[in-house]
C-alpha positions, 0 to 999 in steps of 0.5 A, spaced: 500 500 500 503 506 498 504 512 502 500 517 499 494 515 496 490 522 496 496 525 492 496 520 487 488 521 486 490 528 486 495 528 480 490 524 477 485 529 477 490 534 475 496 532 470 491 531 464 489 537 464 495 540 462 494 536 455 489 541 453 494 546 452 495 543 445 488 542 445 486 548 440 480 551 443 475 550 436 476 542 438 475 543 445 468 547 444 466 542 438 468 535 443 466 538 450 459 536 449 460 529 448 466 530 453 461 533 458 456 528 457 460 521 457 462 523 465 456 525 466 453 517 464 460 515 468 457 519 474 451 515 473 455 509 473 458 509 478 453 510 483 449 503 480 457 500 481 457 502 488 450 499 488 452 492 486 458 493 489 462 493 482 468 496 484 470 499 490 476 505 491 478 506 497 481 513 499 476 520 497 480 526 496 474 529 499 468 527 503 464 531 499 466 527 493 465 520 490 471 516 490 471 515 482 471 523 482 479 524 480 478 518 474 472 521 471 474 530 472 482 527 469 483 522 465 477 520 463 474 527 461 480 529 458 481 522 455 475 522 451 476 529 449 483 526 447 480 521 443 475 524 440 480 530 437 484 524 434 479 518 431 473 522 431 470 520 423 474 515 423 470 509 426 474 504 426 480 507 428 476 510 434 474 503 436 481 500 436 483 506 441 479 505 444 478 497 446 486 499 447 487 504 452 479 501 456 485 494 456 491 498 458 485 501 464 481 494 465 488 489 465 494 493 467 491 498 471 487 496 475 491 491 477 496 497 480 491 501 483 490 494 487 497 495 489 497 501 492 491 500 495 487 505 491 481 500 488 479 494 486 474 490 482 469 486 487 463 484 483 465 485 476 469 481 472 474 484 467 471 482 461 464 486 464 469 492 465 471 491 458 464 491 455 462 497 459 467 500 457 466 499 449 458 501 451 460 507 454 465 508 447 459 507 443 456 512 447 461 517 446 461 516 438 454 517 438 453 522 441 458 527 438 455 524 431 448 526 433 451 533 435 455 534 429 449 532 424 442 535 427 445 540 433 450 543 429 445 543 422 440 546 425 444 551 428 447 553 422 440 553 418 
């Protein structure tokens, strides 16, 4: 178990936003809607996953935020703005990201995160993260695919 588990979570929480310093801020505008959305729907998730008891984290950075908060504000926020800027229009490509870093999460680190005593899976199985992960990712696809088709068409119009 490591030392300082609440720095950690509070690097987590932070370091990725750095990257949008390269970002552009019409990409940021044109994917934050979607970005915003898929955490949301995180957000949600999580409540049913401590419900079924899922998954557990085990430190808070604050008791007036869930457990989850410093993945879904850091990496996964800024991950799928990231995700979207890259492979958005090429759904193939934004597939196989995808199944590539949601793996990289499921069977690399979770198992960190295990090690110093961060969380763990309880209830769920790897490959149910993993097909959770692939919903959520079709979710964000279509989501930016409804927005820039109707939303956008009807704006301009």
């Amino acid at each position: 178990m490591y030392k300082y588990p609440k720095i950690i979570l509070t690097l987590m929480m932070i370091v990725p936003w750095f990257s949008l310093a390269f970002f552009g801020k019409k990409a940021f505008k044109r994917f934050l809607p979607a970005s915003l959305f898929i955490s949301l729907v995180v957000k949600i998730e999580c409540y049913i996953a401590k419900k079924r008891k899922w998954w557990w984290f085990y430190e808070e950075l604050h008791p007036k935020l869930s457990r989850e908060t410093p993945l879904i504000i850091g990496p996964f926020f800024v991950g799928s703005l990231w995700i979207l800027k890259l492979t958005y229009g090429k759904f193939k490509e934004f597939i196989v990201f995808n199944l590539l870093i949601d793996s990289f999460f499921t069977y690399y680190l979770m198992n960190v995160f295990q090690k110093l005593g961060l969380g763990s899976l309880v209830r769920l199985k790897r490959l149910n993260l993993s097909l959770l992960f692939l919903i959520k990712s079709l979710l964000l696809y279509a989501f930016q695919y409804v927005k820039d088709r109707f939303i956008e068409d009807t704006e301009v119009g």
